[in-house]
C-alpha positions in Angstrom: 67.7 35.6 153.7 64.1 36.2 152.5 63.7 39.9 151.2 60.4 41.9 152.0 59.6 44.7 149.7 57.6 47.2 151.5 55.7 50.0 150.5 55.5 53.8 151.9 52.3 55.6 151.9 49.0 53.9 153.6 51.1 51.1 154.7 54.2 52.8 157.4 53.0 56.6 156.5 49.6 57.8 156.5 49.3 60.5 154.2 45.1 59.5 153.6 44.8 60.4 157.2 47.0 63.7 157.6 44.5 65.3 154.3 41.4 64.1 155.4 42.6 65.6 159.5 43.5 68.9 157.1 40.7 69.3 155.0 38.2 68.9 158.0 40.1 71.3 160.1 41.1 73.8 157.5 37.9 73.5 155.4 35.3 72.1 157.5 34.5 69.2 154.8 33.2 65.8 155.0 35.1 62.9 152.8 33.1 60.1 151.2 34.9 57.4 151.7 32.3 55.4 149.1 33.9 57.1 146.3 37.9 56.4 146.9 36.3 52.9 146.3 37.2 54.0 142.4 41.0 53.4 143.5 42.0 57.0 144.4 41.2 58.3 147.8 41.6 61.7 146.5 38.2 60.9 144.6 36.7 60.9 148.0 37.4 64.6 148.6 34.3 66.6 147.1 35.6 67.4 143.3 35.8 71.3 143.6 38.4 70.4 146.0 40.1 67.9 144.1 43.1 70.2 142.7 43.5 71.9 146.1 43.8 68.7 147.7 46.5 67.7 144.6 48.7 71.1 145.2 48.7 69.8 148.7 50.2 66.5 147.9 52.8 68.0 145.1 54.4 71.0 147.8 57.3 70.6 149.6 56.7 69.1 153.5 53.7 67.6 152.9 55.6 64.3 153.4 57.8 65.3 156.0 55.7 64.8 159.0 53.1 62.0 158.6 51.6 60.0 161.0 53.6 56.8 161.3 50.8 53.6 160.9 50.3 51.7 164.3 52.4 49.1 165.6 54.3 49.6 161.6 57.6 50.2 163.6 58.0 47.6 166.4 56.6 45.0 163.4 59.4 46.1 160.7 62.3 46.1 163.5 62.0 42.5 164.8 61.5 41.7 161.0 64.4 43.3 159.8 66.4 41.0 162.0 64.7 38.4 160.3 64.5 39.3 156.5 66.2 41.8 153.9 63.8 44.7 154.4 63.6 47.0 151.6 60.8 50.1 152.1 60.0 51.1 148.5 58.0 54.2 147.4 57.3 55.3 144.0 58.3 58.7 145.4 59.3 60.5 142.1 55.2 60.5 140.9 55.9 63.2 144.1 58.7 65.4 143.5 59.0 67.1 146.0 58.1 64.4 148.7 61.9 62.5 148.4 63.6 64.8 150.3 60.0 64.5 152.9 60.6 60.8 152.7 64.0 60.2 153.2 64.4 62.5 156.6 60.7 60.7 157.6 62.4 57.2 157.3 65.4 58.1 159.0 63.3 59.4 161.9 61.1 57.1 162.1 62.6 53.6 160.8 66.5 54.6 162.3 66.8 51.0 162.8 66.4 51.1 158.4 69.8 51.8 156.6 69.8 54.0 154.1 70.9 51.0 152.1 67.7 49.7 152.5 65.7 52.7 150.9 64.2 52.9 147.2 62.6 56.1 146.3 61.8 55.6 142.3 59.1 55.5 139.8 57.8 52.6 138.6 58.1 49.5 140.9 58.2 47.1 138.4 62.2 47.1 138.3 61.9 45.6 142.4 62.5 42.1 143.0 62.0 40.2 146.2 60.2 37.4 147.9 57.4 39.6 149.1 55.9 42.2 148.6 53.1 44.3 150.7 51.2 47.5 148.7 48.1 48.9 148.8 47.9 49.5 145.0 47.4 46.4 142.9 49.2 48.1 140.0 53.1 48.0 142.1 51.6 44.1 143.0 50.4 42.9 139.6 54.2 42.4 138.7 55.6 41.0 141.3 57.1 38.1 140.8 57.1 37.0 144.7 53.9 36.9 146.5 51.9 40.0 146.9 50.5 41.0 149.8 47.5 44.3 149.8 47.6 46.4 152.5 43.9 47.1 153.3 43.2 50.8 152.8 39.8 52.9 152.0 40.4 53.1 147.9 41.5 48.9 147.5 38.6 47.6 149.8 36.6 46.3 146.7 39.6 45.2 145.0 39.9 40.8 145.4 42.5 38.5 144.0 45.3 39.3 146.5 45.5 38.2 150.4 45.3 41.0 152.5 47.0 42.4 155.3 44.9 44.9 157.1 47.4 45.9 159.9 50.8 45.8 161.0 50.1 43.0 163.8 48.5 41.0 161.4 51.6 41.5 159.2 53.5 40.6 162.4 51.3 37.0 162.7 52.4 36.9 158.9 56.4 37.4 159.5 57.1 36.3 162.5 55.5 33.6 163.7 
């Protein structure tokens, strides 16, 4: 069986779009989505704000209730009867998110065992057939074939095919 590698945040969980619906709501702000073209969507915040928006990301249950990307859920369960689905995150960068994480997956992705769940550091020590990320740097490595998940920081980055939603991932997997 083929084994898909698949990443966490701003491909299944959108953590991008729970700061930027905080920020606006808490501090009225605007995000300029030009400058998370520089690879970091946190660049897109205005820089005064960039440690507040940081100390968001590093305390505990920030990662616990995400929105869950569209259509991620129905795509990964028929393909888990298909393929060896593994969701990855390079949750330790995080601390406190892997606790956040786990009980998120297990909500959300039920149909996931826990088996299938690898919270770690650097993905470089994952293996598999594919691989779908939105940062190049978890792709560049791979030794299957990368796929980028389109996001706001990677639009300017080339080289890789994209996938820019979960039924396009579906027209990839499952045809």
């Amino acid at each position: 069986m083929e084994r898909v590698i698949i990443d966490m945040d701003e491909v299944i969980a959108d953590p991008m779009g729970e700061m930027i619906s905080w920020y606006q709501e808490t501090h009225g702000g605007k995000v300029d989505f030009e400058k998370m073209l520089v690879g970091s969507w946190v660049k897109g915040f205005p820089e005064q704000h960039w440690e507040m928006v940081m100390e968001r990301l590093l305390a505990p249950g920030f990662f616990r209730y995400l929105p869950v990307m569209q259509d991620s859920v129905e795509v990964i369960r028929e393909m888990n009867r298909r393929y060896e689905i593994f969701i990855v995150s390079a949750a330790t960068e995080f601390p406190n998110s892997l606790k956040d994480k786990l009980e998120w997956l297990l909500e959300h992705f039920s149909f996931i065992s826990w088996k299938q769940l690898v919270l770690c550091g650097d993905k470089r020590v994952i293996c598999g057939d594919y691989m779908i990320d939105d940062h190049v740097k978890n792709l560049q490595h791979f030794k299957g074939k990368s796929f980028l998940f389109t996001t706001p920081h990677n639009l300017r980055v080339t080289g890789y095919e994209r996938i820019n939603d979960w039924r396009e991932a579906g027209a990839i997997f499952l045809k």
